[in-house]
C-alpha positions in Angstrom: 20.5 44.8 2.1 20.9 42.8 5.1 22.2 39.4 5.5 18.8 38.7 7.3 16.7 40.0 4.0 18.7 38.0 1.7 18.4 34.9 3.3 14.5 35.2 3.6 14.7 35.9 0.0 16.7 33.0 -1.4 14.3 31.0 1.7 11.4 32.1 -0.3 12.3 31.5 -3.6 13.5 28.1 -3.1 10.6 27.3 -1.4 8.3 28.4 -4.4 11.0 26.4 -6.8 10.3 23.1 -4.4 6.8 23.6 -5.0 6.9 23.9 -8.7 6.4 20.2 -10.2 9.3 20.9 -13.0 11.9 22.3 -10.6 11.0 19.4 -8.0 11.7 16.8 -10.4 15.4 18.5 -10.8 16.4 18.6 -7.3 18.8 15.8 -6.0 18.1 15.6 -2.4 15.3 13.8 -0.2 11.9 14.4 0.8 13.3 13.5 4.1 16.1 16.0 3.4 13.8 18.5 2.6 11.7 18.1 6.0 14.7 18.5 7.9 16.0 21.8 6.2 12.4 23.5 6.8 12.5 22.1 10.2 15.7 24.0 11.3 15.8 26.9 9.0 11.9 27.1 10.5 13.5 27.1 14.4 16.2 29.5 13.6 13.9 32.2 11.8 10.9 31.5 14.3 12.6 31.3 17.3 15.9 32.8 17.6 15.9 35.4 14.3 11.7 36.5 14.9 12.4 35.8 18.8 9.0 33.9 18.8 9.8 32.2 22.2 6.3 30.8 22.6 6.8 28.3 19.1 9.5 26.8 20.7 7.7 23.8 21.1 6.8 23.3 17.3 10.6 22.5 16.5 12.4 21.3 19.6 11.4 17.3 20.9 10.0 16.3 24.4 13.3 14.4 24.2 16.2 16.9 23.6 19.9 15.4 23.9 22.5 17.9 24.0 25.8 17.8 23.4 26.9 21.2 23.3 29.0 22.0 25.7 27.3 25.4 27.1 23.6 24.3 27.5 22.1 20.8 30.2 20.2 18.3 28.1 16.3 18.8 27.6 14.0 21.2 26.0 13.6 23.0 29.6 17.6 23.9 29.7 17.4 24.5 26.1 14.8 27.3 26.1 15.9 28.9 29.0 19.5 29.2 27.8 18.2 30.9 24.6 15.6 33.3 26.6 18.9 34.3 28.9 20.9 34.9 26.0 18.6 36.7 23.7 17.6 38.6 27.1 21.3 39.6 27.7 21.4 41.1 24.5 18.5 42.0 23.0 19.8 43.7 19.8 22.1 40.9 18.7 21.5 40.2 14.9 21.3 36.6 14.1 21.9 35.6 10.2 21.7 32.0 8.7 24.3 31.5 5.5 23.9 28.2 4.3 21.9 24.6 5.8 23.5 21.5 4.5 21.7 18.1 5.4 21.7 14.7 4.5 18.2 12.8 5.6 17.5 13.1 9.2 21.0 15.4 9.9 20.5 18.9 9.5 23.6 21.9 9.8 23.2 25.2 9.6 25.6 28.3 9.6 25.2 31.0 11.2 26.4 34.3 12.5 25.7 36.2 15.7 26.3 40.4 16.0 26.5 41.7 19.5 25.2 44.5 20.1 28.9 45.9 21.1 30.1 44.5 17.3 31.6 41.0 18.3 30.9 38.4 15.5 30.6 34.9 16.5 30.4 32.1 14.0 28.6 28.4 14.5 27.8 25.4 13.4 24.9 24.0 14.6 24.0 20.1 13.6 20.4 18.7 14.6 19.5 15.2 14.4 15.4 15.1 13.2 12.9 12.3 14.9 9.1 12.4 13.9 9.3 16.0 12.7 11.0 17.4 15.4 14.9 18.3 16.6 15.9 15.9 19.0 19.9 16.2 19.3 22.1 18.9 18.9 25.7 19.1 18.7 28.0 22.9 17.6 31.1 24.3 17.9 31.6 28.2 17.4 34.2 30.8 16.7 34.6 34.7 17.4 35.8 36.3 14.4 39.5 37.9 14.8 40.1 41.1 14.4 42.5 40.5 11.1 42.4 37.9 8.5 44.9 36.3 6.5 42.3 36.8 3.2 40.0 39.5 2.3 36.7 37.0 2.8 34.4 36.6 5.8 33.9 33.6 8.4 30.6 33.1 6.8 29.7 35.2 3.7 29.4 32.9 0.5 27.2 30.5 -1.6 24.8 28.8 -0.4 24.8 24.4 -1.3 22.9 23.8 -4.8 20.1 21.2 -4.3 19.8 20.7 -8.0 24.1 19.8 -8.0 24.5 16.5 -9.6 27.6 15.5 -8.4 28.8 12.1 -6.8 28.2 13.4 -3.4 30.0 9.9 -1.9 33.0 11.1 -3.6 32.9 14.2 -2.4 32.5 13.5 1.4 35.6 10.9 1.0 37.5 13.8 -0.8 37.2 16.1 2.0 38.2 13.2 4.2 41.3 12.5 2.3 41.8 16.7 2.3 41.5 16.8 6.2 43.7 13.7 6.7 46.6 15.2 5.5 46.9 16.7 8.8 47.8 13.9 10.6 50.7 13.3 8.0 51.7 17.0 6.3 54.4 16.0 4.5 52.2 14.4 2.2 50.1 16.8 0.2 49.3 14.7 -2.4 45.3 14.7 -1.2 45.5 18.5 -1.6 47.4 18.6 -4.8 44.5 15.7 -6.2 41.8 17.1 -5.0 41.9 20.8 -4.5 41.3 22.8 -7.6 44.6 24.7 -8.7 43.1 28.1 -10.4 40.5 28.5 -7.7 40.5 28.1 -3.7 38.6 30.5 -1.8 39.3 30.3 1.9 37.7 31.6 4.4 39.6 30.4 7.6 41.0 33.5 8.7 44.3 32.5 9.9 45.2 30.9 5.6 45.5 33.1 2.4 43.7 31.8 -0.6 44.8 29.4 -2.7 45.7 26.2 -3.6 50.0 27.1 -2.7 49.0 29.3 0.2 47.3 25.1 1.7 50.1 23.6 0.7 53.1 26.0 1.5 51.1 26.1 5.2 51.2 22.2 5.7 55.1 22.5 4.2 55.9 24.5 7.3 54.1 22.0 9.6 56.1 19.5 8.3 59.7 21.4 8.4 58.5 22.1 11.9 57.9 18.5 12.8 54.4 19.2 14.0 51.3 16.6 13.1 47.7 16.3 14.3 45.8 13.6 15.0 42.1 13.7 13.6 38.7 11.6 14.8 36.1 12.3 12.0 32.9 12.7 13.9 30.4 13.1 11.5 29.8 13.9 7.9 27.0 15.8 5.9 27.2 15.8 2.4 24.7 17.4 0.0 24.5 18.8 -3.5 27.8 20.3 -4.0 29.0 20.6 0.1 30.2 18.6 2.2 30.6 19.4 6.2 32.6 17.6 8.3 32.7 17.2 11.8 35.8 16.1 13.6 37.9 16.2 16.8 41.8 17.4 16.3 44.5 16.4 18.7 48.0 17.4 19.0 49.8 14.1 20.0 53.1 16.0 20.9 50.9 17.9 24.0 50.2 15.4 26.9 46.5 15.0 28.2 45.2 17.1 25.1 41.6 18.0 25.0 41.6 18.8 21.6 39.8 21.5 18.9 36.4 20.7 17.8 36.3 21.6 13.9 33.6 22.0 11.2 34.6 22.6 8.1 32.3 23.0 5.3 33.5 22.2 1.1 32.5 23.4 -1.6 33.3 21.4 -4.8 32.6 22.6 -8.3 31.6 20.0 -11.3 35.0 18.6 -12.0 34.9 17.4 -8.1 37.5 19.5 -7.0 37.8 21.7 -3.7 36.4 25.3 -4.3 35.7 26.8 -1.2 36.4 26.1 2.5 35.1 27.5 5.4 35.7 25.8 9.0 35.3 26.7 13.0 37.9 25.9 15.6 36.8 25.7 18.8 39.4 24.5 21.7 37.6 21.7 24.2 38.0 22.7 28.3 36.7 19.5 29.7 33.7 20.9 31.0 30.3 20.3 30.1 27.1 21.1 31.2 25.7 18.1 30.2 27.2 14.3 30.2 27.0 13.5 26.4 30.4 13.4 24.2 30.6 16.0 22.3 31.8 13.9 18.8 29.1 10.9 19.8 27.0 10.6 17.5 23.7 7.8 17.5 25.4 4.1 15.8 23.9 3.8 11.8 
């Protein structure tokens, strides 16, 4: 069964769970968290998974602000970016894994199949205006050839809108996790909040496992090596949290930096499950003016 099929599945069946007075009374999230899932999960199916070019206009803004890299700001640039690429390759397979949001942010993960077999992973994060998508910001990865673990890029659970857990303490959690970059010979963020019998990774470069984290930032700090990390943005919801973040390496001059998402799981106890992230190295140029960590002021 195809990733496609399984996704329209689960999107159905939540969908008829939402509408069901007893299971809406159970979910944790938002009515304006809700709007904003349908809202992207409806451009990504409509428009880029159905290829139903002429609704293009139910789900992007008048006023489009982009700050991906690859595309000029406006709906205009937008949709003639995705026409050319969907054009270019007609029989690439687009699947949606998981949407995470938080009130008016929305992210999605996704996976694109060319037709010659190449996988590319993204993150895409929306910002939602009056029912529409209004700024976008993503980062993407191709998929290596080997991995360090037997998992995917992608494959996985999907977040749990009826998850109770402290969602605040969660996002700071994966904060504290990420920090430890910036100062690896001090796991203890790891050790506190990473669980010890279970760690599923899915960054293809780490094995899985609580050690196989900590033994890697061990040899960053026997090397000497650091990084410096601006948190850009954060989406937490039910039990996930995504982070968005710019990582420097202060010991390389003029560094542009690696755009990251990386997306938590955290299980009941409020420990670290499951990690997946994106790494994609910054080139200085832009087809648009926007920085690509600015996000609107709160």
């Amino acid at each position: 069964m195809s990733a496609k099929h399984l996704f329209k599945t689960a999107a159905t069946a939540l969908l008829l769970a939402l509408s069901s007075p007893a299971f809406a009374d159970l979910r944790t999230i938002t009515t304006e968290t809700e709007a904003s899932i349908k809202l992207a999960e409806g451009f990504y199916q409509d428009v880029l998974v159905y290829r139903n070019l002429n609704n293009f206009s139910k789900y992007i803004g008048k006023t489009y602000i982009q700050h991906a890299t690859a595309y000029g700001d406006g709906p205009v640039e937008l949709i003639k970016a995705v026409s050319g690429e969907l054009t270019a390759d007609p029989d690439v397979q687009v699947d949606l894994y998981r949407t995470i949001a938080e009130d008016d942010y929305v992210a999605i993960h996704s996976v694109w199949t060319t037709s010659s077999g190449e996988q590319y992973v993204y993150v895409d994060i929306w910002r939602v205006e009056n029912g529409l998508l209004v700024e976008h910001w993503d980062h993407y990865q191709q998929v290596p050839a080997e991995s360090a673990n037997a998992n995917t890029m992608f494959q996985g659970p999907a977040a749990d809108i009826y998850s109770k857990q402290d969602t605040d303490q969660n996002r700071e959690r994966a904060i504290a996790v990420l920090s430890t970059f910036n100062n690896p010979s001090d796991t203890s963020a790891v050790e506190n909040y990473v669980s010890a019998e279970t760690y599923i990774q899915h960054n293809p470069y780490v094995p899985d496992g609580r050690d196989a984290f900590i033994g890697y930032l061990d040899s960053m700090a026997g090397e000497g090596k650091r990084y410096e990390t601006q948190f850009a943005k954060t989406i937490a919801m039910g039990d996930f949290v995504l982070v968005h973040s710019k990582v420097t390496d202060p010991s390389v001059e003029g560094d542009l930096g690696i755009g990251c998402m990386d997306i938590f799981r955290f299980n009941d106890e409020g420990l670290i499950v499951e990690h997946w992230d994106i790494e994609e190295a910054q080139i200085g140029v832009s087809a648009n003016e926007n920085d690509v960590f600015g996000y609107p002021a709160e």
